[in-house]
BAGUBA-358871 format. One line per field, with one value per atom (N, C-alpha, C): x, y, z; atom name; residue number from 1. Coordinates in steps of 0.2 Angstrom, whole numbers, plus 5000, padded with zeros to 4 digits. Atoms other than C-alpha are relative to their C-alpha. Layout:
<nodes>
xx = X|...
yy = Y|...
zz = Z|...
atome = CA|...
num = NUM|...
</nodes>
This chain:
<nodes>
xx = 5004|5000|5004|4995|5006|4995|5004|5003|5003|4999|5001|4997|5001|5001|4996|5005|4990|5000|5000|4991|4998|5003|4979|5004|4997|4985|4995|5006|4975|4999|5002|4976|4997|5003|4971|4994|5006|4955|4994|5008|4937|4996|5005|4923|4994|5007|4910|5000|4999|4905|5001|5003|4906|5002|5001|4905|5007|4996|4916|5008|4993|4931|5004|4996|4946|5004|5000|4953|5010|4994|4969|5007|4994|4977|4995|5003|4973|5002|4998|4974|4998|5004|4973|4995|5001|4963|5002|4997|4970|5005|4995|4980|5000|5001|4983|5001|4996|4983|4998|5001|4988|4998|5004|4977|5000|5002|4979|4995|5005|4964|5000|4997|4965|4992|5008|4945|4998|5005|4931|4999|4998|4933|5008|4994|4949|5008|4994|4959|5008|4993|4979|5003|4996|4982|4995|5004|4978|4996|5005|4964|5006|4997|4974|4994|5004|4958|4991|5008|4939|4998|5004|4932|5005|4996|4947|5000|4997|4949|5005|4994|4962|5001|5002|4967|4997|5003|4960|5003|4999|4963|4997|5009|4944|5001|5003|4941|4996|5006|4925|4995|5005|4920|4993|5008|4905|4997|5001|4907|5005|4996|4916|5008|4993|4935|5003|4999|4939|5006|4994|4953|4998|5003|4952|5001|5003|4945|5005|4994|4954|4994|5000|4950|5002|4997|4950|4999|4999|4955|4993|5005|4939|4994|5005|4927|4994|5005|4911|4993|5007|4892|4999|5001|4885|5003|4996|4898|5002|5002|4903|5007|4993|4919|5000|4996|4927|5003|4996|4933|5004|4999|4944|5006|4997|4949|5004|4993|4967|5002|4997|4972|4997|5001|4966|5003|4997|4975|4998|5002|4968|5005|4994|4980|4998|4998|4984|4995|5005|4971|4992|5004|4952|4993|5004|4936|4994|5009|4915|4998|5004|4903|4993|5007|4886|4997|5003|4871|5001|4999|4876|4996|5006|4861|4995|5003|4846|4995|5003|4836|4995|5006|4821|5004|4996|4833|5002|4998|4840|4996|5005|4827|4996|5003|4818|5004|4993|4834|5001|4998|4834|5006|4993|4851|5001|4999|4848|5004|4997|4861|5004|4996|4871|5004|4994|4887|5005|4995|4898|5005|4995|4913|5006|4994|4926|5006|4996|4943|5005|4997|4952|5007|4994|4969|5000|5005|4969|5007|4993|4982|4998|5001|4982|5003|4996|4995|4994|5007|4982|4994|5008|4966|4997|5004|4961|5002|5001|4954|5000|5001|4955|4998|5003|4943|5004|5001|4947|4996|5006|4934|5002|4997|4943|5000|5007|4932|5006|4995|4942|4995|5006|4933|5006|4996|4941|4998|5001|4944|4998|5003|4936|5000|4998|4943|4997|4999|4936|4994|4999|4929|4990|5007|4913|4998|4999|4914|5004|4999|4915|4999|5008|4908|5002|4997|4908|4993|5005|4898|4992|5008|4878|5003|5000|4878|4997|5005|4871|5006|4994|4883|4998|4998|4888|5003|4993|4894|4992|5005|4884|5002|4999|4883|5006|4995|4896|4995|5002|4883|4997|5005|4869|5002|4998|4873|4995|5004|4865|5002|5001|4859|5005|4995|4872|5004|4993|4888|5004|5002|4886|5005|4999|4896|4999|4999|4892|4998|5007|4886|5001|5000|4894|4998|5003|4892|5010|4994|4904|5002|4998|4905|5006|4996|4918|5007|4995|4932|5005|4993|4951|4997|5001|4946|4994|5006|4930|5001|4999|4926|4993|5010|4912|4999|5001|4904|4996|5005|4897|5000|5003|4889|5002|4995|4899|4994|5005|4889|5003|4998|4901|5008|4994|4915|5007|4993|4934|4998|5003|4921|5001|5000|4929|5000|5001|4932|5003|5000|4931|5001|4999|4939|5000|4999|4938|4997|5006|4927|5004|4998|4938|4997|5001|4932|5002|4994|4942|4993|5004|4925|4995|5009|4904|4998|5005|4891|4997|5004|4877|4996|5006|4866|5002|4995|4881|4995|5005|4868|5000|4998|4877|5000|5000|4879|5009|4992|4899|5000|4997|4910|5005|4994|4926|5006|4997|4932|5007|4992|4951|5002|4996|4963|5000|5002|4965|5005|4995|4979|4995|5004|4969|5002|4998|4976|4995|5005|4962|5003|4998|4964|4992|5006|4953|4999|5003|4944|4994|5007|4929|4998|5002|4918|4993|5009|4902|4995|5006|4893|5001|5002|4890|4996|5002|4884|4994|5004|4871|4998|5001|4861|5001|4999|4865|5008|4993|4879|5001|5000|4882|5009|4993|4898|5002|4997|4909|5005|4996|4916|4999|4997|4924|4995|5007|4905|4995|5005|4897|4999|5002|4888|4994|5003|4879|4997|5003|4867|4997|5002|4860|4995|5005|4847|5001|4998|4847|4993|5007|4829|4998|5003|4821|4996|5005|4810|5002|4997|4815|4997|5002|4804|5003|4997|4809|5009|4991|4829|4998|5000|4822|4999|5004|4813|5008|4996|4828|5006|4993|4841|4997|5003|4831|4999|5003|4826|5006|4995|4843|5002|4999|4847|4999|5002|4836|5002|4997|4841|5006|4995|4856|4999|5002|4851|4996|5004|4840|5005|4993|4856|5005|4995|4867|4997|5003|4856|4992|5004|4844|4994|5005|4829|4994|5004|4811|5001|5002|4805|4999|5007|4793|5008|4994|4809|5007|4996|4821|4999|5004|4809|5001|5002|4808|5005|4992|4827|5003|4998|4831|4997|5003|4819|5006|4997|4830|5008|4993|4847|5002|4998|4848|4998|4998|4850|4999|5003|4842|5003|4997|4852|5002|4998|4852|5007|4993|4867|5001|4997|4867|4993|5006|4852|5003|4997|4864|5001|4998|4865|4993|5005|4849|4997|5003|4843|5002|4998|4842|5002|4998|4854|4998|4999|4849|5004|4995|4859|5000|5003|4854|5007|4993|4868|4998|5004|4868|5007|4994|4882|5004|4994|4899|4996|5001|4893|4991|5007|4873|4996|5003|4869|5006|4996|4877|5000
yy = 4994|5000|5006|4996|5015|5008|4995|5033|5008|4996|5048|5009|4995|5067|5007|4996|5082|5005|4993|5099|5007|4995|5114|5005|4996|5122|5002|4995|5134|4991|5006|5115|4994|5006|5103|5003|4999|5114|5000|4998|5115|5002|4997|5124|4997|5006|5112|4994|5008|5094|5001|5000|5090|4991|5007|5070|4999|5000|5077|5003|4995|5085|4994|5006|5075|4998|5001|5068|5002|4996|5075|4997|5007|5060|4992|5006|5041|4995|5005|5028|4993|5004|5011|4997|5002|5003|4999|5000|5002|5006|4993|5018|5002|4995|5031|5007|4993|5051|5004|4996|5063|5007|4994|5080|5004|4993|5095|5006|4995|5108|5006|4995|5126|5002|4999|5132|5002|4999|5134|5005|4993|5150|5000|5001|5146|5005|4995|5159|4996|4999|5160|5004|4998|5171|4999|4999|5170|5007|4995|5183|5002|5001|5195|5005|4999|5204|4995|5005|5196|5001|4999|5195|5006|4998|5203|4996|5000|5203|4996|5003|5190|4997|5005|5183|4995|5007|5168|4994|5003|5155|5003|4998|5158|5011|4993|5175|5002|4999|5171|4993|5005|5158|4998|5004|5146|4997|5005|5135|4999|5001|5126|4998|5000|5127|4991|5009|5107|4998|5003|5097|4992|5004|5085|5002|5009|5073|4998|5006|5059|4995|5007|5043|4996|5006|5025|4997|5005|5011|4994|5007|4999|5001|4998|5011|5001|4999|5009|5003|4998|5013|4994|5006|5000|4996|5001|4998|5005|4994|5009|5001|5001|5017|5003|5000|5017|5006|4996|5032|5000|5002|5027|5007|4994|5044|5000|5002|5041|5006|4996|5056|5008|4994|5074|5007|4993|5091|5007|4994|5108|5004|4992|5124|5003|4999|5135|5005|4996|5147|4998|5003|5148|5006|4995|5157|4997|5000|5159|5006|4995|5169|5000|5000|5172|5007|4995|5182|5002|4997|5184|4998|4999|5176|5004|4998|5182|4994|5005|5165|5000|5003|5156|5001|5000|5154|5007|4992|5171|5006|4996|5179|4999|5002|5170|5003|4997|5174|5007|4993|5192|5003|4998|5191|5002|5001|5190|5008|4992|5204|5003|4997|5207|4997|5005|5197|5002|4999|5194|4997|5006|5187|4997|5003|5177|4997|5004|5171|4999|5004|5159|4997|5004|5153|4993|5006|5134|4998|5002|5123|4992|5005|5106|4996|5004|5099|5001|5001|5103|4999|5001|5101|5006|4995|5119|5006|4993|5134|5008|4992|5153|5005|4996|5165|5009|4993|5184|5003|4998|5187|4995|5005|5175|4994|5007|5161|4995|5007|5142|4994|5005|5128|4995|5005|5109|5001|5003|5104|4994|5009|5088|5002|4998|5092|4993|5005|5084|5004|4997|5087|5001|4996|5098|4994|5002|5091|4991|5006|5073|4996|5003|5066|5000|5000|5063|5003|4997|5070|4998|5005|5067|4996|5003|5056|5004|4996|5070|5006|4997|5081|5006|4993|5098|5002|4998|5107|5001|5002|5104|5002|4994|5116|4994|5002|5110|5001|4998|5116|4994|5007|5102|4995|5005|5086|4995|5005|5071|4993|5008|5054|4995|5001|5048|5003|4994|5052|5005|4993|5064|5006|4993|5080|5003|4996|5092|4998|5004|5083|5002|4997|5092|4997|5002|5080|4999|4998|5082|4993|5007|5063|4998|5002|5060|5002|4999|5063|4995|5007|5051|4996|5003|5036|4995|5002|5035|4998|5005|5025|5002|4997|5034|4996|5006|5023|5006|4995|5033|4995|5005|5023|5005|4998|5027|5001|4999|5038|4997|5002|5037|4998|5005|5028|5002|4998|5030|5005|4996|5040|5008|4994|5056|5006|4997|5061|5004|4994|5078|5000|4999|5083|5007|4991|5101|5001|4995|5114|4994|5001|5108|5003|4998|5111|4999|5004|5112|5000|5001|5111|5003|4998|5111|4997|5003|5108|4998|5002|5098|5004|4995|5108|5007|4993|5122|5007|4997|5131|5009|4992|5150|4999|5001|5142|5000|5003|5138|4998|5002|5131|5003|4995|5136|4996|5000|5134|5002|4997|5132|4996|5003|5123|4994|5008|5104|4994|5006|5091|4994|5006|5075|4992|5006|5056|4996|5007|5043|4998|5008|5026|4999|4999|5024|4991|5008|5005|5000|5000|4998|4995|5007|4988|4999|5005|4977|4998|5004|4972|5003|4994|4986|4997|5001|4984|5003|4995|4998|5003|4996|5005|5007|4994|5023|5002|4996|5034|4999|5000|5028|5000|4999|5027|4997|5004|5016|5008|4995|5030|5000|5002|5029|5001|4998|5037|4996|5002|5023|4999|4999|5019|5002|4993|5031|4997|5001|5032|5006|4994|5047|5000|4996|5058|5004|4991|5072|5002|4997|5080|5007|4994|5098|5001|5001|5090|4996|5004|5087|4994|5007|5074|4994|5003|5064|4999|5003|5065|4995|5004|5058|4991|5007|5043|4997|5002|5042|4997|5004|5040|4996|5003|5030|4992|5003|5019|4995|5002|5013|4998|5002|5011|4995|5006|4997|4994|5005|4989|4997|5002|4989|4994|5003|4984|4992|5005|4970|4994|5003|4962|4998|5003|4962|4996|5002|4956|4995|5001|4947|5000|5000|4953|5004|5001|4956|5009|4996|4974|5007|4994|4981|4998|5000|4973|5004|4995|4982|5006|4995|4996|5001|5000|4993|4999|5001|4988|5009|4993|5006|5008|4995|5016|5001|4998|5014|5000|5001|5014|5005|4997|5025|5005|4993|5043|5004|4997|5055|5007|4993|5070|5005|4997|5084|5003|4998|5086|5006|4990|5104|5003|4996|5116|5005|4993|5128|4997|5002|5121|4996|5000|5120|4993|5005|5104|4996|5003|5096|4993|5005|5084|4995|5007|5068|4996|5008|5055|4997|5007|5040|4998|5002|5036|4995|5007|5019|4999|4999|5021|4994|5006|5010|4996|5005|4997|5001|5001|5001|4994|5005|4985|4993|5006|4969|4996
zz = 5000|5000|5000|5001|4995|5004|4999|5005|4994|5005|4993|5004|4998|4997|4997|5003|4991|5005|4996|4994|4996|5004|4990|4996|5006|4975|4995|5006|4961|4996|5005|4952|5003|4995|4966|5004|4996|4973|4994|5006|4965|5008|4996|4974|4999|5003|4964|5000|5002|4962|4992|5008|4944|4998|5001|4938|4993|5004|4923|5003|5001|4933|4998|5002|4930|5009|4994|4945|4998|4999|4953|5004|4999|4960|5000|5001|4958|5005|4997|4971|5000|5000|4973|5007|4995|4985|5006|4995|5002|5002|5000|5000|5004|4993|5012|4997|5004|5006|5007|4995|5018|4995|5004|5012|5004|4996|5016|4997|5001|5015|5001|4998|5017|5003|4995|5027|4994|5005|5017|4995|5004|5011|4996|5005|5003|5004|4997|5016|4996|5001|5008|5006|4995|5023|5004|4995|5041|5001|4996|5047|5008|4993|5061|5004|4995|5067|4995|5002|5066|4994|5007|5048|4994|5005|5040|4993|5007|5021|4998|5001|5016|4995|5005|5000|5000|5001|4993|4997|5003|4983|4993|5004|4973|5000|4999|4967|5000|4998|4965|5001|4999|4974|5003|4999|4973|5005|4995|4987|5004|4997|4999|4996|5003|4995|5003|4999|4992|4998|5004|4988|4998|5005|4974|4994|4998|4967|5000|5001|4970|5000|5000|4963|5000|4997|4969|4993|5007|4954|5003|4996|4956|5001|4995|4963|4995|5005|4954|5005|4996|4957|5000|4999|4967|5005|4995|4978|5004|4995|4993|5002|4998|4997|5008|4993|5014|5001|4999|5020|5009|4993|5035|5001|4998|5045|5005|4994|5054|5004|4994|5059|4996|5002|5058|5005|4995|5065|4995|5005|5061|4998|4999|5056|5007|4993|5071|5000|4997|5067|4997|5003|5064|5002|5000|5062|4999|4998|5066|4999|5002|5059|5003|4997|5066|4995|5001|5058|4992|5008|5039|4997|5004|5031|5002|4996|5031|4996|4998|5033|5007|4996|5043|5008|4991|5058|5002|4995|5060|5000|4999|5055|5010|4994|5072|5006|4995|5082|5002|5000|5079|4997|5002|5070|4994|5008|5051|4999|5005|5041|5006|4997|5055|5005|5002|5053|5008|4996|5069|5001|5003|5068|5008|4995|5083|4996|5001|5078|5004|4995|5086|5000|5002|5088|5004|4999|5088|5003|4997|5098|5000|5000|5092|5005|4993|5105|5007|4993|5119|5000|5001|5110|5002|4999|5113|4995|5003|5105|5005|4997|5112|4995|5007|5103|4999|4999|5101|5007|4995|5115|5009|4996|5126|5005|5000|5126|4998|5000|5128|4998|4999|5120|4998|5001|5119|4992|5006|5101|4998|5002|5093|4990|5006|5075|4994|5006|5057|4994|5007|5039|5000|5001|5037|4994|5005|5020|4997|5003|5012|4996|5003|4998|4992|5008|4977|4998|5002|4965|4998|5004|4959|4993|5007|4944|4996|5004|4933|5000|5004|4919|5004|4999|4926|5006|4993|4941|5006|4996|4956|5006|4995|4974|5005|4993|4989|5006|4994|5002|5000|4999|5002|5000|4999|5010|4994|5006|4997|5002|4998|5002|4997|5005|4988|5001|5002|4989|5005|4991|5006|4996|5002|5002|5009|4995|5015|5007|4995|5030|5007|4994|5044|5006|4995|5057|5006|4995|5073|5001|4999|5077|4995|5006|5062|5002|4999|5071|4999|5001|5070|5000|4996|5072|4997|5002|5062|4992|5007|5046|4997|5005|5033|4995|5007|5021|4995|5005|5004|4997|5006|4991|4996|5005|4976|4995|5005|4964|4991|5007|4948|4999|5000|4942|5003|4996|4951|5006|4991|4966|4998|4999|4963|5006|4994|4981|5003|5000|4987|5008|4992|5005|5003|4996|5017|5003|4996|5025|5009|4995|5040|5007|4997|5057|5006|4993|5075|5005|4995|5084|4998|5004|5081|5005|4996|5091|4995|5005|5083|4997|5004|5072|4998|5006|5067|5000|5000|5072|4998|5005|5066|4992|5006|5051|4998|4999|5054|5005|4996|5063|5004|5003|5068|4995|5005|5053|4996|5002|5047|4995|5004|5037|5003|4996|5040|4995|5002|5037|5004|4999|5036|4997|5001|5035|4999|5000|5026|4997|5003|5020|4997|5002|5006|4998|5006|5001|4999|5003|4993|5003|4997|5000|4995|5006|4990|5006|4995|5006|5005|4993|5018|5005|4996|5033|5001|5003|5031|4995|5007|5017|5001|4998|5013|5003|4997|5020|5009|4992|5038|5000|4997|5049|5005|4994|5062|5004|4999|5075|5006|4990|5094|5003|4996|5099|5000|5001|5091|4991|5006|5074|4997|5000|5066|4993|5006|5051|4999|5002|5042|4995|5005|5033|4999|5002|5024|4994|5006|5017|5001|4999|5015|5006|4993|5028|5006|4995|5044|5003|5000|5047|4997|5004|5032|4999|4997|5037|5007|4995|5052|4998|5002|5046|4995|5005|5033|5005|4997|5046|5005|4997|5059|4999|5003|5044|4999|5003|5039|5008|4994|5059|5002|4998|5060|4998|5002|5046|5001|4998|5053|5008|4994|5071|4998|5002|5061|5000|5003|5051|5006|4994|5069|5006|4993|5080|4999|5002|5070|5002|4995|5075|4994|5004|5065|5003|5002|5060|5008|4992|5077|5006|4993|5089|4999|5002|5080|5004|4997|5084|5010|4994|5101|5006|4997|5105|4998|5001|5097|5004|4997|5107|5008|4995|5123|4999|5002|5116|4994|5006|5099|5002|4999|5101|4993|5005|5086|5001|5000|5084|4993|5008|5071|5000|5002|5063|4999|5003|5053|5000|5001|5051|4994|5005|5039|4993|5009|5022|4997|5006|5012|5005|5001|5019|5008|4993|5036|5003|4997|5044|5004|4995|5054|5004|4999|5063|5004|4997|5073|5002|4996|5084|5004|4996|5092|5004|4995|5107|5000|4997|5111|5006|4994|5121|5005|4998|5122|4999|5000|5118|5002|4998|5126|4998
atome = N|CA|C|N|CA|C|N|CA|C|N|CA|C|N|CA|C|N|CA|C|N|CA|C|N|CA|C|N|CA|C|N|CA|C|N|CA|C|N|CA|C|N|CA|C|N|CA|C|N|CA|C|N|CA|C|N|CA|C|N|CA|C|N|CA|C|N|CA|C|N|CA|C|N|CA|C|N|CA|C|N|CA|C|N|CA|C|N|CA|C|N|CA|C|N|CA|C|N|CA|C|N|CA|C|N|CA|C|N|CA|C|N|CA|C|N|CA|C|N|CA|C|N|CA|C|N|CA|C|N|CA|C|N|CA|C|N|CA|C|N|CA|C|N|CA|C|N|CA|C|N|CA|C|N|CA|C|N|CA|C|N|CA|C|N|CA|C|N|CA|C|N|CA|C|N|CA|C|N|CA|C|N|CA|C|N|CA|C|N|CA|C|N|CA|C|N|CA|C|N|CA|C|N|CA|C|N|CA|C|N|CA|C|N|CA|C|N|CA|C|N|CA|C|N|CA|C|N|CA|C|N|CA|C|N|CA|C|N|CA|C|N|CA|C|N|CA|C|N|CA|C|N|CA|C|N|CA|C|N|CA|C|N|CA|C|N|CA|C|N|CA|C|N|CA|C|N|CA|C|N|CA|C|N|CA|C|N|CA|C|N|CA|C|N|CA|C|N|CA|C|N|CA|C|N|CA|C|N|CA|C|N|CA|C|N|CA|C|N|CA|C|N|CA|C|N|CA|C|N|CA|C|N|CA|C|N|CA|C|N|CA|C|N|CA|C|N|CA|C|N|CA|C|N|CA|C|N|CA|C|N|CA|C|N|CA|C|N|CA|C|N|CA|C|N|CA|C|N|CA|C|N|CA|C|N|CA|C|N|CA|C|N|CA|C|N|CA|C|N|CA|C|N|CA|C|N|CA|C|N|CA|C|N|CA|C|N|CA|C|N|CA|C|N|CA|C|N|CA|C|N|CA|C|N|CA|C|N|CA|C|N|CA|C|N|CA|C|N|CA|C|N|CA|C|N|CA|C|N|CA|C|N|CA|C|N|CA|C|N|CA|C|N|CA|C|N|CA|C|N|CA|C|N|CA|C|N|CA|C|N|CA|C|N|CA|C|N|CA|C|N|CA|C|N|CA|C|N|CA|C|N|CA|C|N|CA|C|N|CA|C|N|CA|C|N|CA|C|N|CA|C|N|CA|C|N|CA|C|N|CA|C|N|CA|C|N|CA|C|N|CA|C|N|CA|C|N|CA|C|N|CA|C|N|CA|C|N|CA|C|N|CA|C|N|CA|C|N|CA|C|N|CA|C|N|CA|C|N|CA|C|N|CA|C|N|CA|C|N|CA|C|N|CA|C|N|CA|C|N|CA|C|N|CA|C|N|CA|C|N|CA|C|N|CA|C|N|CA|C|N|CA|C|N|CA|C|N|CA|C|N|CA|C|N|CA|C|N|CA|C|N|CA|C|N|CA|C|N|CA|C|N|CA|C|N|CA|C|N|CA|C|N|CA|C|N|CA|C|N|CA|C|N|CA|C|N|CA|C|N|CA|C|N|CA|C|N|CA|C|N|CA|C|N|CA|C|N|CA|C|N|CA|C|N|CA|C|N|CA|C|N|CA|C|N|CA|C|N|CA|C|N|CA|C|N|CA|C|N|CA|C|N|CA|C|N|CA|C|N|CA|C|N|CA|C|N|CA|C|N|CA|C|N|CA|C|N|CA|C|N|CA|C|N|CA|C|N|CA|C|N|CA|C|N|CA|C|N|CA|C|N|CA|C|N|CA|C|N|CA|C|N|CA|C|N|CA|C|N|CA|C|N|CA|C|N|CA|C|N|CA|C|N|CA|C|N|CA|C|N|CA|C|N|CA|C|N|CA|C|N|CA|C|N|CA|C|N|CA|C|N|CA|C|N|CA|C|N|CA|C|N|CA|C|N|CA|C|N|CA|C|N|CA|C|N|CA|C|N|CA|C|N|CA|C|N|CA|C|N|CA|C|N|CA|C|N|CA|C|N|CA|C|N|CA|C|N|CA|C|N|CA|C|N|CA|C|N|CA|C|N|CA|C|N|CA|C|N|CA|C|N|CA|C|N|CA|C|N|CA|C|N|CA|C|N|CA|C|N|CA|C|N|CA|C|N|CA|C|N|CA|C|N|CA|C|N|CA|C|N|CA|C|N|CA|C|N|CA|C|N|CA|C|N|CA|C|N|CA|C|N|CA|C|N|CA|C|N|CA|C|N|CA|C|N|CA|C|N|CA|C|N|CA|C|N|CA|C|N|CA|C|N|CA|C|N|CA|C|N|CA|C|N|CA|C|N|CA|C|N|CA|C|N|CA|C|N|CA|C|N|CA|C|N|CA|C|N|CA|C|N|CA|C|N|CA|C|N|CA|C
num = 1|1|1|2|2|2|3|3|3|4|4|4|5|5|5|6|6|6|7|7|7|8|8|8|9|9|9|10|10|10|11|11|11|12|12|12|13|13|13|14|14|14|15|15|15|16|16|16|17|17|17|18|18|18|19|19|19|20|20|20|21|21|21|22|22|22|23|23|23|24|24|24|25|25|25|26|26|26|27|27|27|28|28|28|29|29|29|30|30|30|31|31|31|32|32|32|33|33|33|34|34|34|35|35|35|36|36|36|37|37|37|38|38|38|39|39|39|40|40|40|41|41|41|42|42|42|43|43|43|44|44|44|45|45|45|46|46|46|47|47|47|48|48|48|49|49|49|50|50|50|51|51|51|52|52|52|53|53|53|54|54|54|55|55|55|56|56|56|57|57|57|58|58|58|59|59|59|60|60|60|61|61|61|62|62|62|63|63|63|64|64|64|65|65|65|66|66|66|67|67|67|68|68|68|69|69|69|70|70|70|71|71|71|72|72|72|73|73|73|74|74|74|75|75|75|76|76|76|77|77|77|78|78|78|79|79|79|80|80|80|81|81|81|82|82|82|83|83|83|84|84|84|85|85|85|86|86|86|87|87|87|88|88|88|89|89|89|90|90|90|91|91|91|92|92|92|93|93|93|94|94|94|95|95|95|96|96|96|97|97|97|98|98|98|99|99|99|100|100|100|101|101|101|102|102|102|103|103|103|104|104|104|105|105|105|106|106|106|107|107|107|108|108|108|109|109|109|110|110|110|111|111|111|112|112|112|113|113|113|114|114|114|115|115|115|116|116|116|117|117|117|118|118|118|119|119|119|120|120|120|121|121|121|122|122|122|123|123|123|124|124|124|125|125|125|126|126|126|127|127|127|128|128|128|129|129|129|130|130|130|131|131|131|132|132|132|133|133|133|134|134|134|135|135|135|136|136|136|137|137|137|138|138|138|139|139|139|140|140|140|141|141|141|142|142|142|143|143|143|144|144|144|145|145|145|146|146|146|147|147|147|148|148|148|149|149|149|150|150|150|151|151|151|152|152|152|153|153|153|154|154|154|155|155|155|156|156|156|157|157|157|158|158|158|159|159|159|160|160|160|161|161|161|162|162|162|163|163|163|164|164|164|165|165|165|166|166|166|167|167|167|168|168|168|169|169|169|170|170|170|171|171|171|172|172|172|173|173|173|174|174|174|175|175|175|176|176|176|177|177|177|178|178|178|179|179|179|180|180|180|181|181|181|182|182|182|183|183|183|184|184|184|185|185|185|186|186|186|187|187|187|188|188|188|189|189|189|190|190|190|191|191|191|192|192|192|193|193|193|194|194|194|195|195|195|196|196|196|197|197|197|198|198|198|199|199|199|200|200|200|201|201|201|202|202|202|203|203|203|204|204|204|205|205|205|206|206|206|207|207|207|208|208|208|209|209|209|210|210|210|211|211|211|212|212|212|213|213|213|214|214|214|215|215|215|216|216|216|217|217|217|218|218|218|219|219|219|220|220|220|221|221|221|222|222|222|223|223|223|224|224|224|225|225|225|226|226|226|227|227|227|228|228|228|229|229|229|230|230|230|231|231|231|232|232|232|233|233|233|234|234|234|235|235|235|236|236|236|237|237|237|238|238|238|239|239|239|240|240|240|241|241|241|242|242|242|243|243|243|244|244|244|245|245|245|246|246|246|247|247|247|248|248|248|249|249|249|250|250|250|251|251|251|252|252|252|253|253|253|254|254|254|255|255|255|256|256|256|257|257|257|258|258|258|259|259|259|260|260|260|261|261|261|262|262|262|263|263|263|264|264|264|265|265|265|266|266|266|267|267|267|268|268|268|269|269|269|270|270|270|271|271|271|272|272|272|273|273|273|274|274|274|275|275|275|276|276|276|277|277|277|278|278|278|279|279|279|280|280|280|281|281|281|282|282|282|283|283|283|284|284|284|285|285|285|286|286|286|287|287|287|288|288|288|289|289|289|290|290|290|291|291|291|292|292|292|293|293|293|294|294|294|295|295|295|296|296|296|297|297|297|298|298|298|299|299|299|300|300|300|301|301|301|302|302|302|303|303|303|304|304|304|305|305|305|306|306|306
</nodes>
């Protein structure tokens, strides 16, 4: 197995999905690529006061600032690629915004259109942040962003997570350690990494995180016989399964649904007992609220069932 490296360059980032880019390194199976990303915004330089101007990468960008694609040799639709997440360290510094759309939520809030900004210096060796304001929170560091494109010709958003493929899925749970399954929309996968974050609560609920730069070690394989249908994930917290719909009811049903099936398949058990082993053990927690389409995720704890 061989490990391969990748580093945000004007040649190795896109801001869109697109099923046609060409891919920008090729691995096999078992690989390992160490990836570096630079924060969503594409910053070139650090920010030295809150919400500073700083160049870019993008001068006019569309989306989240990704590195990529890389395709796996092998990796078709119908089979599902493994994304095993070894090790992740943010850059030293990072950044949150509060209040800049003007949306349902902040409209509720009272904050719509008026944008506040905290930046943070991040301190991987200790696991901690310190914002400008001089607020401490532990770091639990990993990838906003993860995912390959629709099967469908053109350029396609970075914000909205997608039942296929995931993309934007923003779930804190995915830190070192964890292992995300995507059903491979189209041929060698095309996979897209970034939107780094050293620390989210569930539901991102400003609509970031704190958002930096991000050296990230996965080992990529394929797998033909998933455990779960859909995008789910093995992670130190537990195993997780997801939704993602304009309705939040139906992200729920969608991640709950795929939970059972799992829960049926390990523990061989009929439909309603599923149902009723997961009532006191599985944990339903929204992932994101800030990207077009709302988050689910069905967490089923280390060591909740014996």
């Amino acid at each position: 197995m061989i490990e391969h490296r990748l580093q945000p360059t004007p040649g190795t980032v896109t801001d869109v999905f697109s099923p046609d880019a060409q891919p920008v390194l090729t691995v096999d199976p078992g690989d390992t690529v160490v990836v570096s990303s630079l924060d969503a915004q594409g910053h070139l330089e650090r920010q030295r006061e809150p919400g500073e101007d700083r160049p870019k990468i993008f001068r006019n960008r569309r989306g989240h600032c990704l590195t990529g694609p890389i395709a796996v040799r092998g990796a078709e639709p119908g089979a599902v690629l493994a994304v095993h997440l070894e090790s992740l360290r943010p850059d030293e510094w990072g950044w949150t915004v509060a209040g800049v759309k003007d949306n349902w939520l902040n409209r509720q809030l009272g904050v719509a259109n008026t944008p506040t900004w905290l930046l943070w210096e991040l301190d991987a060796e200790r696991g901690t942040g310190v914002s400008d304001r001089g607020h401490t929170v532990p770091l639990a560091p990993f990838l906003g962003v993860i995912g390959m494109p629709p099967d469908e010709p053109g350029e396609h958003s970075t914000i909205p997570p997608r039942p296929s493929g995931g993309g934007n899925i923003d779930c804190r749970e995915l830190i070192a350690g964890s292992t995300l399954y995507l059903p491979i929309t189209v041929p060698g996968g095309l996979l897209l990494l970034g939107d780094g974050h050293a620390a989210q609560g569930n539901g991102e609920v400003s609509g970031t995180a704190i958002e930096c730069g991000m050296t990230t070690r996965v080992r990529l394989d394929i797998v033909t016989e998933p455990q779960a249908p859909g995008i789910h994930a093995e992670t130190p917290r537990g195993r997780i399964t997801f939704g993602f719909s304009g309705d939040l009811n139906e992200a729920t049903a969608m991640a709950l649904n795929a939970m059972l099936t799992w829960l049926q398949s390990r523990y061989d058990l009929d439909r309603s007992t599923a149902l009723a082993l997961a009532s006191p053990t599985v944990d339903l927690r929204v992932t994101q609220v800030a990207n077009e389409t709302w988050g689910v995720h069905a967490v089923l704890p280390e060591n909740a069932i014996r």
